[in-house]
C-alpha positions, 0 to 999 in steps of 0.5 A: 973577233973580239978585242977587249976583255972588260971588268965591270962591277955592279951591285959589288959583282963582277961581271966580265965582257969580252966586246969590240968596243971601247974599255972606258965605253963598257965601263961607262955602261957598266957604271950607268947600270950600277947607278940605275939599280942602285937608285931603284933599290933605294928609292923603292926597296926592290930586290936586286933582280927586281931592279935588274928586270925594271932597268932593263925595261927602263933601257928598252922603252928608251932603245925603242922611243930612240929608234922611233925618233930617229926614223921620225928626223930621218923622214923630216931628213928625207923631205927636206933633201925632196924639197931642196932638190926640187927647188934647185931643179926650178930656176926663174 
């Protein structure tokens, strides 16, 4: 269930969440958000959906080469804990 009722604004709207995580997280979000379409409508004289679409697309490039990443570390992890467990298993 979830347990916060959020408030965000964005572009002078309110939005309303309803979410498991933190109040100040969402707001957090929600501030990023604004800020990013905000400088967007500035910087290039896009509409407000315009910016929408190209900071969603902006956030999902960046979920996606994060997502890489991790699973990138994650096998430099893995080789790492092979390596260090054959190592130990050696003894001169």
């Amino acid at each position: 269930m979830l347990k916060n009722k959020v408030t965000i604004n964005i572009l002078e709207r309110d939005y309303y969440l309803h979410t498991d995580d933190d109040t100040d997280y969402a707001l957090e979000l929600g501030a990023e958000v604004d800020a990013r379409m905000r400088k967007l409508i500035d910087s290039s004289n896009l509409s407000q959906y315009q910016a929408a679409v190209i900071a969603a697309l902006e956030y999902a490039d960046e979920a996606k080469k994060a997502a890489a990443r991790e699973k990138e570390l994650l096998g430099q992890i893995e080789k790492l804990q092979a390596k260090a467990a054959h190592q130990g298993g050696k003894k001169s």
